[in-house]
C-alpha positions in Angstrom: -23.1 46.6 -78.3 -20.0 44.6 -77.2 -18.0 47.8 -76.6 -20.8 49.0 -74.6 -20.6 45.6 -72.8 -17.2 45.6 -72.5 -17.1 49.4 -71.0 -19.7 48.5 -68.4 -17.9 45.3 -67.3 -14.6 47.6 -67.2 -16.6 50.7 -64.9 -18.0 47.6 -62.9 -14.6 45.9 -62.3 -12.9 49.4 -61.4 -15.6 50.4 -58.8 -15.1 47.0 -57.4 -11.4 47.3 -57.2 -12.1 50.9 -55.6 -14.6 49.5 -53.1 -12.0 47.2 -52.1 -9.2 49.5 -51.9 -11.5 51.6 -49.6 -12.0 48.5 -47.2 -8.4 46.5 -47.1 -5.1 47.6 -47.1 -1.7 45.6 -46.7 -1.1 44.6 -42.9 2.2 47.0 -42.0 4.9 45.1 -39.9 7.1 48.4 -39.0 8.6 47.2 -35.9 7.0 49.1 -32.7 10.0 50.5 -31.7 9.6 52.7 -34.3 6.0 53.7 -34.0 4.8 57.1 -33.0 2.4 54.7 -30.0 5.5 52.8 -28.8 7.4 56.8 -27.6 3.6 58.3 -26.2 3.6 54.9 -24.2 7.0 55.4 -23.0 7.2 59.4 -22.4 4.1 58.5 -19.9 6.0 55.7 -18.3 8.9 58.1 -17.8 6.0 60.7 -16.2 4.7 58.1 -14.2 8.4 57.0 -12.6 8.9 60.5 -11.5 5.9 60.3 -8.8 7.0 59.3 -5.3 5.2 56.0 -4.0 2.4 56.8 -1.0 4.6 56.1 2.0 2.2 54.3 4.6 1.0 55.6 7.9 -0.8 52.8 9.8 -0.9 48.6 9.5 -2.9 47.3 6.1 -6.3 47.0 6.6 -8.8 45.1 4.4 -12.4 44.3 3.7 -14.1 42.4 1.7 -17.9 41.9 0.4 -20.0 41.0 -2.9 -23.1 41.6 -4.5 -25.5 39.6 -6.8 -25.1 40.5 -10.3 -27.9 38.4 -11.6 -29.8 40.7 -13.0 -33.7 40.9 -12.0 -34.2 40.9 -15.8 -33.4 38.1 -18.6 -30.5 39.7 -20.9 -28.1 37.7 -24.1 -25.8 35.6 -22.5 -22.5 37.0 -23.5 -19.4 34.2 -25.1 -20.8 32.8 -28.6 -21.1 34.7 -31.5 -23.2 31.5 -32.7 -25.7 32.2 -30.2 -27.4 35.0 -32.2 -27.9 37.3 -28.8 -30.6 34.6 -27.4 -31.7 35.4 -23.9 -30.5 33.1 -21.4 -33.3 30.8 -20.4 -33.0 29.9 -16.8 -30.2 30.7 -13.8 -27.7 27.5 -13.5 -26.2 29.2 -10.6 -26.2 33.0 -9.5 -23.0 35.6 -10.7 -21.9 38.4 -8.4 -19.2 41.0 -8.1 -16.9 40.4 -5.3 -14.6 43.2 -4.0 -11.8 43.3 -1.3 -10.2 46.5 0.0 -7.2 47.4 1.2 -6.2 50.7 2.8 -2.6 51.7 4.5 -3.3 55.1 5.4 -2.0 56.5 2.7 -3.9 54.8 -0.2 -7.0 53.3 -0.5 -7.6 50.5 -3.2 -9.8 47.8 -4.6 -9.6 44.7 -6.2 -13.0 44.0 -8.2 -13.7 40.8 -9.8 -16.8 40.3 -11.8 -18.6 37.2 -13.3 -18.8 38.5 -17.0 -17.1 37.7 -20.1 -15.2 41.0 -19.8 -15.1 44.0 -18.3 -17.0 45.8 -21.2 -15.5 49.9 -21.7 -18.9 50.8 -21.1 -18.9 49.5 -18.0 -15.5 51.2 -17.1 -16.2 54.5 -18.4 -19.7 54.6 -16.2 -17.6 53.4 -13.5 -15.3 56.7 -13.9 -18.1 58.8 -13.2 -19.9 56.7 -10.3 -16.3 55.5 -8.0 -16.2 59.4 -6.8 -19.8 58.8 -5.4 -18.4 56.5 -2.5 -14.9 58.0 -2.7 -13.1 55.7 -4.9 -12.0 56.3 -8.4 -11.1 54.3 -11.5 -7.4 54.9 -11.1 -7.8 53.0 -7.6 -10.0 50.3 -8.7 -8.0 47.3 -10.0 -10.9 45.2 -12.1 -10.9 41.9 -13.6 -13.6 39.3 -14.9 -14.0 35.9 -14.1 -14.3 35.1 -17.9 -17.4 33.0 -18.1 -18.8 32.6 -21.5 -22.1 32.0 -19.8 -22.6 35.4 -18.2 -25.1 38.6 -18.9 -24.9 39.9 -21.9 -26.1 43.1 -23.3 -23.0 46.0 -22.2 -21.8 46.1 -25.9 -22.8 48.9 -28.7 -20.5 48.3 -31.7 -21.3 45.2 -34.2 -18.7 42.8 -32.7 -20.2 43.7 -29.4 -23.6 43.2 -30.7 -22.1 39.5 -32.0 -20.7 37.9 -28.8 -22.9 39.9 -26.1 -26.2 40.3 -27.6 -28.3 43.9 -27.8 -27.0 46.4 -26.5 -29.4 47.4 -23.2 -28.4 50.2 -21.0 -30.3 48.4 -18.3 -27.4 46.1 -18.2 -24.6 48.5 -17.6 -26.6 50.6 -15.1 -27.0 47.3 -13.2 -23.3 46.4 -13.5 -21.9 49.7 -12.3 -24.3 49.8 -9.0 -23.2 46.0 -8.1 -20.0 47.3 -8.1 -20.2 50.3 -6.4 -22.3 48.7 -3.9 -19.4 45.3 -3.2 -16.7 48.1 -3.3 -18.5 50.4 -0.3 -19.4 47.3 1.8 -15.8 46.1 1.6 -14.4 49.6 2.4 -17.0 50.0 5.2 -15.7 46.0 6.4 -11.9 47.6 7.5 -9.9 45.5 9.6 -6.1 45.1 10.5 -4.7 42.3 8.3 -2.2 40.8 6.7 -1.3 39.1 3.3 0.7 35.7 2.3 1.1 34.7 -0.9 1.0 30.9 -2.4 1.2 28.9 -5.4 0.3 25.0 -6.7 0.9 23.6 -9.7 -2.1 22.1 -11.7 -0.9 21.6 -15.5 -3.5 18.0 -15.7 -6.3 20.3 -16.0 -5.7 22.6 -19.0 -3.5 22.7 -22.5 -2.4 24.9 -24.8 -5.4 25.4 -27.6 -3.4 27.1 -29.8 -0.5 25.1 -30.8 -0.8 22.0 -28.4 1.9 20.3 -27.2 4.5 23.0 -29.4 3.5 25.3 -27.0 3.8 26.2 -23.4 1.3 26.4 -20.4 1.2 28.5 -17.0 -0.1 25.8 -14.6 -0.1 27.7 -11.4 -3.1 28.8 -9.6 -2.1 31.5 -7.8 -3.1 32.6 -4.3 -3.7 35.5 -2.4 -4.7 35.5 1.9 -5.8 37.9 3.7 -6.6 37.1 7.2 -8.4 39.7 9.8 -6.9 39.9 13.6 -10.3 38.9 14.8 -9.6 35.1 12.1 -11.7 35.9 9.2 -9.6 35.3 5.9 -10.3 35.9 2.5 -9.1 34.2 -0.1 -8.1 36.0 -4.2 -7.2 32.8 -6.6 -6.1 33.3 -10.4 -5.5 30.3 -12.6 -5.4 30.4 -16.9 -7.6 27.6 -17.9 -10.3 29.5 -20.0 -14.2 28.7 -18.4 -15.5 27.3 -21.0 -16.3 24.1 -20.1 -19.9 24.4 -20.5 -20.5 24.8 -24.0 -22.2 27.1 -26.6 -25.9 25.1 -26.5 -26.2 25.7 -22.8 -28.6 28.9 -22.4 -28.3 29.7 -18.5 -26.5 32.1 -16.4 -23.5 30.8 -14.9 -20.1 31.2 -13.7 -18.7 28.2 -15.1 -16.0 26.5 -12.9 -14.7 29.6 -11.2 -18.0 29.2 -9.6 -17.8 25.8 -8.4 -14.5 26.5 -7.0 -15.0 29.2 -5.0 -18.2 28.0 -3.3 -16.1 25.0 -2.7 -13.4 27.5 -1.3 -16.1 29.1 1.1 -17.2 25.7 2.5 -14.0 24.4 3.4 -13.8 24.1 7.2 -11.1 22.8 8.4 -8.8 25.7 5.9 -11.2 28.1 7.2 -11.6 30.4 4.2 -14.4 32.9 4.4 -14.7 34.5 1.3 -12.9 33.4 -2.0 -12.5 35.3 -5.4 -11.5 34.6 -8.7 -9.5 36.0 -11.3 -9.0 34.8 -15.0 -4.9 34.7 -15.4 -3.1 34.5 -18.2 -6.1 32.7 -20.0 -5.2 33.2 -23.7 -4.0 30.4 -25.7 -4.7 28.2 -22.6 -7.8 26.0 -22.6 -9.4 23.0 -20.2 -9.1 19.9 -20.7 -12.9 19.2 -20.3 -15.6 20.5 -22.1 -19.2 19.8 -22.5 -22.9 20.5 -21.4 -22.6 17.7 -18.6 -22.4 19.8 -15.5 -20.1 16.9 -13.9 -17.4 17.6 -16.2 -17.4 21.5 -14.8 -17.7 19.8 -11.8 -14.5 17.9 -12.0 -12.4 20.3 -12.9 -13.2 22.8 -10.0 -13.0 20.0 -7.3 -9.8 18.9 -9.0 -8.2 22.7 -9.0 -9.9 22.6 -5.2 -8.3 19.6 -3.6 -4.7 21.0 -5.1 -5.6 24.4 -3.7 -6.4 23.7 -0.3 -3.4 21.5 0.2 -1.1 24.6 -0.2 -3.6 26.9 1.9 -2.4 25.9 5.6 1.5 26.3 4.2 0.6 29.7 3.0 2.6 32.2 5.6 1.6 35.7 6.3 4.2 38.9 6.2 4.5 40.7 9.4 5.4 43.9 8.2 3.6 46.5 10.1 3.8 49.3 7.5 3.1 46.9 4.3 3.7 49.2 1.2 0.6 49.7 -1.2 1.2 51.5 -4.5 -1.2 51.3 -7.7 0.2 52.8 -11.1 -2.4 53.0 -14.4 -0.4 54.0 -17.9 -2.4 54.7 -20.8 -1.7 52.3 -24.0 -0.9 53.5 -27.3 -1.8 51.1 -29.9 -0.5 50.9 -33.6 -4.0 51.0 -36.0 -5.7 47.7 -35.9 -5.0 45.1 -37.5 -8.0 43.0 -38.1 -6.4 40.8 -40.7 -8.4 38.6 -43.6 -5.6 36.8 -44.7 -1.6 37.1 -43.6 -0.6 40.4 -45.6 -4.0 42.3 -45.8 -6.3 44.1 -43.1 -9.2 45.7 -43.2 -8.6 49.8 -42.7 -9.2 51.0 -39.7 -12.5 53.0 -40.1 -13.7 49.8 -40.6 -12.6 48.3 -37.5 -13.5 51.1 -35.6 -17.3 50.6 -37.0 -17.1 47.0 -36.3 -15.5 46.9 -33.1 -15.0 50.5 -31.5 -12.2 52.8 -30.7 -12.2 52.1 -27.0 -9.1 53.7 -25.0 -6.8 51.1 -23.2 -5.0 51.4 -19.8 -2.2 48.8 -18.1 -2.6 48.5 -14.7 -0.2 47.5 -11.6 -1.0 47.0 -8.3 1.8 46.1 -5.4 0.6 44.9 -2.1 4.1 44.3 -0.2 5.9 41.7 -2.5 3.0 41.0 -4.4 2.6 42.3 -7.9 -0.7 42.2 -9.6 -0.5 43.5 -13.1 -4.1 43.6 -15.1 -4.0 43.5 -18.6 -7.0 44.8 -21.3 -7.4 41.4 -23.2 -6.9 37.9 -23.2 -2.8 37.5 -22.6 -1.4 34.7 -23.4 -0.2 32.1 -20.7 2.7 31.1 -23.1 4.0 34.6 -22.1 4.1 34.2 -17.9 7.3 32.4 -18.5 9.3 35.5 -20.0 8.5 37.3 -16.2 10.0 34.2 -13.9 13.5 36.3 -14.1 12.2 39.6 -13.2 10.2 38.2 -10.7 13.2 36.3 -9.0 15.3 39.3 -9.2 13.1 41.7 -8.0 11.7 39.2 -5.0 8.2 39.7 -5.7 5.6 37.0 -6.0 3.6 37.7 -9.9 0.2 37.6 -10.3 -1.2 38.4 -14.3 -5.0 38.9 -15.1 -6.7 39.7 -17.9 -9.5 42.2 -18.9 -8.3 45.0 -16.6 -11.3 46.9 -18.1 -10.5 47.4 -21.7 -10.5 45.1 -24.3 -8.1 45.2 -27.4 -8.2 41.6 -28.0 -5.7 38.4 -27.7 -2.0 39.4 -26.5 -0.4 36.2 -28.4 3.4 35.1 -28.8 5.0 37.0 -31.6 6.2 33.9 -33.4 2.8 32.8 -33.9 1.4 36.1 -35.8 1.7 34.2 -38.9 -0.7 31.0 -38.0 -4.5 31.2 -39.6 -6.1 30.6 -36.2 -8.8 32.0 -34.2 -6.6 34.2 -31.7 -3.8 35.0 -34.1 -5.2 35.6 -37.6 -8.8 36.7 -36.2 -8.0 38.2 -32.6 -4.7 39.8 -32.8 -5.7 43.0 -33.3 -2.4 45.4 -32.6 0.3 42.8 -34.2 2.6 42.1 -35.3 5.5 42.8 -32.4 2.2 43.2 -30.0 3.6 40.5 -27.4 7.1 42.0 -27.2 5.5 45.8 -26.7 2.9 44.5 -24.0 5.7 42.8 -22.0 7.9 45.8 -22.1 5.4 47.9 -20.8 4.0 45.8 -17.8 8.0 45.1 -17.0 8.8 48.8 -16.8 5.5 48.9 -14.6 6.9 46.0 -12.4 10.3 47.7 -12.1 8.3 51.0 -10.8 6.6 49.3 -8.0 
C-alpha cells in the first residue's frame, strides 16, 4: 500500500512539474541587439529611408470636425479590471472622435483622437478596410486615444481584453469605425488654407511620477498645436502625460475624464478664440495626477488648472509662413521579442499562453511631420521618464516633439530599462517585450525622427 501511495504521489508530482513546465519558462534577457526582431525592424527602416518625401504642390490646408461616440447603446466601461465588465450606468458627459486634416497637395493626412481607453486592434484592423471608403487609408491616419478609464467598453476578444473592457460586442467596433470615418470625411470636406505654430507650458504641480516617486522623472509640458484658417477659425491639438484617471474605479458613467473638461474649456474661451480643441494622451506611462477621486471637483481642478496655464501661452503662439509647409507620414512595422508576461523576476509564462490571454496583435510605429513639428505615436503606454532622452535630437534637428501613445496597437507599458527589475504594476505586470524594451523603442522612433 505505501509503495502504491508513494508511486501515485510521485506520477502526481511529475505531471505537476510537467504542467508547469508547459506554462512558465525562464524570462530570457539576450540583449535586442542581438535578436532576430531587432534586424526585421531595422532592414524595414533602411526600406523605408530609401522612399523620397511627397514634395508639396500648393499651401497646407486643414479641416477639422468630430462626431459623438456615445454609443446609442449601454456597453462595459472600459479601465478596471475590478469592475467585472459592469455596464456603465448613466452618461457623465458625452465622448466623441475628433479629427483634423491636413492636405499639401501632395499628401493627404489625419490626425484622429478618440475618447477610449485605447485604440483597440480591432478597431484598427476594421479601420484598414473602411479608410479606402472615403479615400483615406490606415497608413495616412495618425490615431491616438484620449485615455479615459471611463470610456465604452466592449472592442476586446482575448481574456485580458475581456478583463479591462468588458464582453466583447461587435456593435461596439462597428460604431467606433463609422464615428471615425464619418469626423475624418467632414474634416477632409472642411479644407481651408492654413497654417500651424507650435507652443509649449510647463505644468509639473499637476501630476507625479507613480512609479518611483520623486526617484524618478516627469514630462510636465502640455504641448500645443494651432491651426488657424485664413477666414480666423483655429483649431487647437493639446498633448499632456498626466494619466485620466482621476475619477476612480466606483464611478459607473461614461466620461472623458479631465481631457474633457479641458477642452470644452478650450472651446469656450473667447478672448483666445479657439474653435475646436483636441486631445492627446502624451507620454502617459509612469506619470500620474495628483488628484484622484469620485468628487467631480477634483477632475474639475485639474483641467481648469492645465487650462489657465494653457491659454496664457496661446496668444504667444506664432504661426510659420512657409507657403509650401512639408507634410510627410512614415509607419514601420514592430518586431517584438516573445512576450514576456513575467510572474516573478526570472520566470514568464510561455508565449502560447500569452497569446490566449492577451492576443497576438501586430504593432506599427508611427511618425508624422507637419513643417518642424514631429508627432511620433507609439502602440502603448510610453513612459514620460523617457521624453527627456529626445530634448538633444530634437534641438539638433530644430523640430518641435510631440509623443503619444496608443497609435492603434497595444503591446503594453514602454518603461525605463533600469526599472525592469521592480515588482510593480507597469514593470513586473505590464512590461510585456523587456527587458532592453525602452532602449529598442527609442532607437526606432529616433531613426523615424531622423527620416522626417
Amino acid at each position: 500500500m505505501r509503495k502504491k501511495i508513494l508511486k501515485t504521489v510521485g506520477i502526481t508530482l511529475g505531471m505537476l512539474l510537467l504542467a508547469v513546465l508547459l506554462v512558465v519558462e525562464p524570462v530570457d534577457r539576450t540583449p535586442h541587439q542581438q535578436m532576430p526582431y531587432y534586424r526585421e525592424t531595422k532592414a524595414h527602416l533602411r526600406e523605408l529611408s530609401q522612399k523620397p518625401p511627397p514634395i508639396p504642390t500648393t499651401s497646407l490646408q486643414a479641416g477639422w470636425a468630430k462626431a459623438n461616440l456615445t454609443p446609442p447603446f449601454p456597453t462595459p466601461t472600459a479601465g478596471y479590471g475590478g469592475r467585472e465588465g459592469k455596464l456603465y450606468e448613466s452618461v457623465l458627459d458625452s465622448v466623441f472622435v475628433r479629427a483634423i486634416v491636413l492636405d499639401n497637395g501632395a499628401l493627404r493626412v489625419a490626425l484622429v483622437s478618440l475618447d477610449l481607453l485605447i485604440v483597440h486592434p480591432t478597431v484598427t484592423q476594421a479601420l484598414e478596410k473602411k479608410l479606402p471608403e472615403i479615400g483615406f487609408s490606415l497608413d495616412r491616419t495618425y490615431l491616438a486615444a484620449t485615455h479615459s478609464h471611463n470610456s465604452l467598453g466592449g472592442w476586446g476578444k482575448r481574456l485580458a481584453g475581456k478583463l479591462f473592457a468588458g464582453k466583447y460586442d461587435q456593435r461596439v467596433v462597428d460604431h467606433i469605425v463609422q464615428s471615425v470615418l464619418h469626423a475624418v470625411d467632414q474634416a477632409q470636406k472642411q479644407l481651408a488654407p492654413a497654417q500651424i505654430g507650435y507652443g509649449q507650458v510647463s505644468v509639473p504641480e499637476l501630476l507625479l511620477n507613480r512609479l518611483v516617486g520623486e526617484k524618478g522623472r516627469t514630462d510636465p509640458f502640455a504641448r500645443l498645436l494651432k491651426f488657424r484658417k485664413t477666414n480666423g477659425e483655429t483649431a487647437l491639438l493639446c498633448t499632456y502625460t498626466a494619466h485620466p484617471t482621476v475619477l476612480e474605479m466606483g464611478r459607473l458613467q461614461l466620461s472623458r475624464d479631465y481631457p474633457g473638461v479641458l477642452v470644452d474649456a478650450l472651446e469656450k474661451k473667447d478672448s483666445v478664440s479657439v474653435d475646436f480643441a483636441m486631445f492627446m494622451a502624451g507620454a502617459v506611462g509612469s506619470q500620474g495626477p495628483v488628484e484622484i477621486g469620485n468628487d467631480l471637483s477634483a477632475m474639475q481642478h485639474l483641467a481648469e488648472e492645465l487650462d489657465a496655464k494653457i491659454e496664457t501661452q496661446l496668444p504667444c503662439i506664432t504661426f510659420q509662413t512657409d507657403s509650401l509647409l512639408a507634410l510627410n507620414m512614415l509607419s514601420v512595422p514592430l518586431f517584438l521579442r516573445e512576450p514576456h508576461r513575467r510572474i516573478n523576476q526570472n520566470w514568464r509564462l510561455r508565449p502560447w499562453v500569452f497569446n490566449l490571454i492577451y492576443g497576438n496583435y501586430p504593432a506599427q510605429m508611427k511618425a508624422l511631420r507637419i513643417g518642424q513639428q514631429v508627432l511620433v505615436g507609439v502602440p502603448g503606454d510610453f513612459s514620460g521618464e523617457l521624453v527627456a532622452d529626445f530634448d538633444g535630437i530634437a534641438r539638433k534637428k530644430g523640430i518641435h516633439l510631440l509623443i503619444t501613445s496608443f497609435n492603434g496597437g497595444y503591446v503594453g507599458y514602454i518603461t525605463p530599462d533600469q526599472y525592469y527589475h521592480l515588482p510593480a504594476y507597469e514593470t513586473l505586470h505590464m512590461n510585456w517585450f523587456g527587458p532592453y524594451n525602452a532602449a529598442y523603442f527609442e532607437e526606432v522612433m529616433k531613426d523615424l525622427i531622423r527620416m522626417l
